[in-house]
Structures are given as C-alpha cells and as structure tokens.
C-alpha positions in Angstrom: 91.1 25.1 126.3 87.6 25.3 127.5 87.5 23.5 130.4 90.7 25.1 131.7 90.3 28.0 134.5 92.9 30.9 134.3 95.1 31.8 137.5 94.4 35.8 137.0 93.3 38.5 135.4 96.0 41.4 134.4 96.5 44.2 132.6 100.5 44.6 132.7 102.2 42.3 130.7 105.0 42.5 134.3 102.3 40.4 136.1 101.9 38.0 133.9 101.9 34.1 135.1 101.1 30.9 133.8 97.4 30.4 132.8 96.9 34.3 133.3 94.1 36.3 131.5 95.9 39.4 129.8 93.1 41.9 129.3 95.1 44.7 126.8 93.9 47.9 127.5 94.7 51.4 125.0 96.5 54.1 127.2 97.7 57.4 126.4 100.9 56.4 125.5 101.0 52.7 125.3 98.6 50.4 123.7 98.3 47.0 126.0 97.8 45.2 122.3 101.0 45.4 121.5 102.2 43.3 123.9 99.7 40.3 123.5 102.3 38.1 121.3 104.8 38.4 124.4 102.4 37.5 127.5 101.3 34.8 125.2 104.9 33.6 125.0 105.4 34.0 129.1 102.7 31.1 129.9 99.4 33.5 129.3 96.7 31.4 128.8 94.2 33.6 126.6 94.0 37.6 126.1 91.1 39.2 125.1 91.4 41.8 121.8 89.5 44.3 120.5 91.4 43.6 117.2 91.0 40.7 114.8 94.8 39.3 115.3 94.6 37.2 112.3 95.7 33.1 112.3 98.0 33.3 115.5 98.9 30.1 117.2 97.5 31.1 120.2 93.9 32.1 122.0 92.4 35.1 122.4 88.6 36.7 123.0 87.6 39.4 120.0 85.6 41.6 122.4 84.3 45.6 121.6 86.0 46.8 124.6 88.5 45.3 126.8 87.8 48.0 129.6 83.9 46.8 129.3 85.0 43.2 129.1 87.1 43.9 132.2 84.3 45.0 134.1 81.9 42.6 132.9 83.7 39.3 133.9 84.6 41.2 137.5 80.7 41.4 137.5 80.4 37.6 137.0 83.1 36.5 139.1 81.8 38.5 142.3 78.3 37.3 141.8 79.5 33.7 141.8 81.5 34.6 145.3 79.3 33.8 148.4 81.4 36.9 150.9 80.5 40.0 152.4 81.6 43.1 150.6 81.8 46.0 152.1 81.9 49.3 149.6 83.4 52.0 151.0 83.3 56.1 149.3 86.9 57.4 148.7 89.7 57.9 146.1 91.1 54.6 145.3 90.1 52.0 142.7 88.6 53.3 139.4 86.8 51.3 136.8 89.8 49.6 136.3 91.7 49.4 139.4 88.0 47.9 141.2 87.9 44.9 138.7 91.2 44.0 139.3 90.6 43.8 143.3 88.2 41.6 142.7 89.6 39.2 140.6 91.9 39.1 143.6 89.1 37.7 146.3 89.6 34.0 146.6 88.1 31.6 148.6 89.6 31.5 151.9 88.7 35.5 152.2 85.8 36.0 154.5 85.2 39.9 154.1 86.3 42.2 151.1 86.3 45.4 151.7 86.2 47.8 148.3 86.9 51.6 148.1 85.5 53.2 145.4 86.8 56.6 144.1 84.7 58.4 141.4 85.3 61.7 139.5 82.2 62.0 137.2 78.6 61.0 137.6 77.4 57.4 136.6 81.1 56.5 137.1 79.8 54.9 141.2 76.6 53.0 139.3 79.2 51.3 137.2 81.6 50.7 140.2 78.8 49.4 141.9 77.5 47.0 139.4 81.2 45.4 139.5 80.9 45.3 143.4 77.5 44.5 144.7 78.5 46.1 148.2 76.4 44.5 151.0 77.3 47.4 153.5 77.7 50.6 151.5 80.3 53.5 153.9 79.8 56.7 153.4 82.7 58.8 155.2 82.1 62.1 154.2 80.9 64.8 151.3 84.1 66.7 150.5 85.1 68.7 148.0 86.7 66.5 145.5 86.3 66.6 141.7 84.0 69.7 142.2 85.2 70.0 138.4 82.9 67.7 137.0 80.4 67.2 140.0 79.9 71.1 140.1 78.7 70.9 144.3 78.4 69.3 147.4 75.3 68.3 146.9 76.3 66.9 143.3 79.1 64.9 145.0 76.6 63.3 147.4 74.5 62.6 144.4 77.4 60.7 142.9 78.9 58.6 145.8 74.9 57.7 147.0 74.7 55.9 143.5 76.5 53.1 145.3 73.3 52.1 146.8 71.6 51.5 143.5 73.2 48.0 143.3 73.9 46.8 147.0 72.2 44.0 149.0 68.6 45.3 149.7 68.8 43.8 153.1 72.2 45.0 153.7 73.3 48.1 155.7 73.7 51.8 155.2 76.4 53.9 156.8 76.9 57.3 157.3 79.1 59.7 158.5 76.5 61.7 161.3 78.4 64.1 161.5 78.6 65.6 157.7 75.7 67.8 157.2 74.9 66.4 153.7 75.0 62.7 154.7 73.1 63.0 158.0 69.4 64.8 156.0 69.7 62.3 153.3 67.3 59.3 152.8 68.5 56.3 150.4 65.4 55.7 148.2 66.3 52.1 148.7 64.3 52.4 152.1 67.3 51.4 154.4 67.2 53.2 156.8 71.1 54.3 157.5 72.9 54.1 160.9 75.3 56.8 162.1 78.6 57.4 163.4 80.4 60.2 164.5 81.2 62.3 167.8 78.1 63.4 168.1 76.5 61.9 171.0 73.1 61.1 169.0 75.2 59.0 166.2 74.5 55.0 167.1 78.6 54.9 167.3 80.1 57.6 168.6 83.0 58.0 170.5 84.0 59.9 173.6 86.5 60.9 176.0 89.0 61.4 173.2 92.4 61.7 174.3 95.2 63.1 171.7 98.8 61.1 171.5 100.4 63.6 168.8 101.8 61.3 166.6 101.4 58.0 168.8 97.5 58.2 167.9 94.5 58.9 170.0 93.1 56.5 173.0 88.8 57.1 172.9 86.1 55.1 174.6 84.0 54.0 171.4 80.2 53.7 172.0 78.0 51.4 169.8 74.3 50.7 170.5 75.0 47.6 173.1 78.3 48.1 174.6 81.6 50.6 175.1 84.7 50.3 174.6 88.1 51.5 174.7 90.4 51.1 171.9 93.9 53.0 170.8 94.2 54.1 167.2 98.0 53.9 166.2 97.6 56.5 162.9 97.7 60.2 164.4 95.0 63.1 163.3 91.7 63.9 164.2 89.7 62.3 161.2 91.1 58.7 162.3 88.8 58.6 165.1 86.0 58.9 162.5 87.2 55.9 160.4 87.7 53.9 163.5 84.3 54.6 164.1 83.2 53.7 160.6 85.2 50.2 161.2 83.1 49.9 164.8 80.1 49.5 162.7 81.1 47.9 159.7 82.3 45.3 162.5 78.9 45.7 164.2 76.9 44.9 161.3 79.4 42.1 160.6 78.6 40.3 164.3 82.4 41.0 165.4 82.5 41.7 169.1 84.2 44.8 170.8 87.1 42.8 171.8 87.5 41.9 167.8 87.0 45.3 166.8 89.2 47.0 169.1 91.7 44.7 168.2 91.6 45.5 164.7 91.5 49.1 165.4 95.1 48.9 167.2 96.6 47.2 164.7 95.5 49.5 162.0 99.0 50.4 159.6 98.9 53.0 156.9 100.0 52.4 153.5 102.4 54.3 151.5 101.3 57.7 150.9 98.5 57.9 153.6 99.2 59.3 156.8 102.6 56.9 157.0 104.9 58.1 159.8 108.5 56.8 158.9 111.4 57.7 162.0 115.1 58.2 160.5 117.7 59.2 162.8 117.3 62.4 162.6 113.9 63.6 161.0 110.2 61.4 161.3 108.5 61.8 157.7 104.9 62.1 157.3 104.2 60.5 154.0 100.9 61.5 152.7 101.6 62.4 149.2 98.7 60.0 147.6 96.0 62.3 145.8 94.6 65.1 147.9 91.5 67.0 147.9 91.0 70.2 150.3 89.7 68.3 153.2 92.3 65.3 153.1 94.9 68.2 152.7 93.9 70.1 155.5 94.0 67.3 157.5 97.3 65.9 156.9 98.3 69.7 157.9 96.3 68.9 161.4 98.8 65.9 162.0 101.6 67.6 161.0 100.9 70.5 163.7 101.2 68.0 166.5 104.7 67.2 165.4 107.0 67.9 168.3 109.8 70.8 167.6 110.8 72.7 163.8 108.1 71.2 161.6 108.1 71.4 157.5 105.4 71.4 154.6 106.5 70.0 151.3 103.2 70.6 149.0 103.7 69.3 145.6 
C-alpha cells in the first residue's frame, strides 16, 4: 500500500475513481463518513477518518480533522510542484474548494492560476499557505462580506494577507485605480505594479471603444509596448481584468501577440457575465454570488442590451 500513489483527491463519494483519496468531510446535513464503506467498495484506494472505524478490511488515515488534513496535503503537493501560481482576490474557492484545485495541477500544466474568495479574517493566510502564489492580483476592495470584515479598509486587510506566503521575489499587482489598493505598501517590500485606466498605471488602457454586448476593442499599454486587443465579454469592469491578465502575462514573459490572443479568446463560465442567444430573447447569466459592486455591474451590461430589457434579482 505504501509505495502505491493515489489518482485523486475527493470529497464526493460521485467522483470517486480507482486508487482515489476520499477525504470525508461533516456537513450540515450529510456527514462524508458515512459513505467511506461505499467509495472503498467503488475502487478508492484509502480515506482519511476522523473516527476510529474499527477492524475493516480496508485502509484508511485516523486524522483530527479531515478539513485540516485536506489542506495540509494540498500544502505538500504544491510545494513539491515546480509551476507558476498565480493567486488572484475574488469569490471562488474556499478552504475547501482551493485544495481540491490543486490536487488538480498535474504535470504538463505550466501556469495555475488560483482565485481565492475569503469571508472572515485569517481565512486568506490559510488560503495562502495552501497556494504559495508567486504573483499575488489584487482587482479591487469592494464591499463584500462587510458582515464579518466590518470596512473597506478591513477588507483590504484581509485579501493583502495573501502576500504573507507568496514568492518573496515574485510580483505584486494592483488594481491603480481603487483608492484603497493604490496608497497601500505590502510590508513584504515588493514594490507593486499598477493597472488601470489611469494613464499613470504601468498598464493601462486607452482609446476604449464600447461593442454593447459584442465586448470592447481598447489599445492596452504596458511599460515596453501597445497594443490592441478585443475583449469578447461585454461591461466596463472587463477592460480592468484584461488589464490585470496584460500584466500577469507581462510578469510571465508572454509577448503582446500572446496576451492579446488570450484576451480574445476569453469565454465566461456559467453564472458570470455568460451571454446565451435563443431565438427570441439573449440571456445574461450572472446569477453566481454577488456583492454590490459585481451587482451593479452586471446591471451596466445589461443597460447596453439593445430594445425591452429585464432584471430578474434573486
């Protein structure tokens, strides 16, 4: 058994394949424990426990906490992996979702990029322990989970914990444009770079034209070199992550042509920004988790909808 390697790590006893690791975890309803005997049966390889399951004929790893475990061997397995991660600020992958991306990186990958979403403070050091970004992307300092960070400024002070356990010769990026982002100083010393459409940011775009729902055309400007690129996903705030991408790819030694091609082919997933055409009505799907500024900008695409034009707020 030892010198066997497991194919994956999961958590749903659905996703289970030969030589998987089942890591149980306790929900609100549903206690992942419960199904250990079944993934065991489907070709699992091992499941870690936090209960002593007794003379079974099968392995498992007694551990405190499988959410801790979890976390732990994502830490292991992404200090082993010699890529570039890039750690980016936002509302997707928590301390379980994150572990589970990485456990996902193989090999052949060159770059991962990992978003982090937080709600409480200490919850980004622990993300970023997992992660070990090398370029740390901070896109803006919103108003999200204002329940438990209480302010702006104590949102900034939660997503800027990223920093505590990236690459200290890696790279800093902020948005230039966000009042918060562009007076702070990482106590790492690295200094950050800027983007925005402000003309002092070291990327910052220009002569932006508007395609309603077709997307924007802009002339992107980095510290060497311009550009001209067409972003596919409609609303103001897109230009600002294309921009985020331009240096991402700039610290990453792309060229322009490289990075403009990646900004064209740029498609939405589910339940961001997705624009789906029926015969008779185009949907915007954007019904992922909101906060006030996301909302408000979903509303911004929605106004350059052509004709009779419908909010559907959950």
């Amino acid at each position: 058994f030892l010198d066997r390697e497991v194919s994956s790590v999961v958590i749903d006893s659905r996703k289970v394949q030969k030589d998987s690791l089942f890591v149980p975890i306790r929900g609100a309803r549903v206690d992942g424990h419960t199904f250990i005997p079944q993934v065991m049966e489907k070709g699992a390889l091992c499941a870690l426990s936090e209960e002593d399951l007794g003379e079974v004929p099968y392995t498992y790893i007694r551990v405190a906490s499988c959410e801790q475990a979890l976390k732990d061997l994502a830490e292991h397995y992404r200090c082993s992996l010699d890529i570039k991660v890039v750690g980016i600020t936002g509302n997707f992958n928590n301390e379980i979702g994150l572990p589970l991306t990485v456990f996902n990186i193989r090999e052949e990958h060159q770059i991962a990029v990992l978003e982090m979403g937080i709600s409480e403070f200490g919850e980004m050091t622990r993300l970023a322990k997992v992660a070990r970004p090398d370029i740390c992307v901070f896109t803006n300092i919103g108003f999200a989970h204002l329940e438990n960070l209480g302010s702006r400024d104590g949102i900034l002070k939660a997503k800027t914990e990223m920093l505590t356990f990236m690459n200290p010769e890696g790279t800093v990026i902020f948005n230039g444009d966000d009042d918060k982002l562009r007076g702070f100083k990482p106590e790492n010393g690295i200094l950050p770079v800027y983007f925005g459409l402000d003309e002092s940011c070291d990327f910052h775009a220009c002569d932006v034209e508007n395609r309603g729902l077709k997307g924007t055309d802009a002339r992107f400007v980095t510290p060497k070199s311009t550009f001209r690129a067409h972003i596919p996903v409609p609303g103001d705030h897109m230009v600002y992550n294309a921009l985020a991408g331009t240096a991402v790819g700039y610290a990453l030694g792309m060229t322009d042509e490289e990075i403009a091609r990646g900004i064209g082919a740029l498609v939405p997933i589910a339940g961001r920004n997705h624009l789906i055409e029926t015969n008779r009505f185009t949907l915007i799907d954007d019904c992922y988790n909101a906060n006030p500024v996301s909302m408000k900008a979903a509303i911004d695409v929605l106004d350059l909808g052509i004709g009779r034009r419908v909010a559907i707020l959950g």
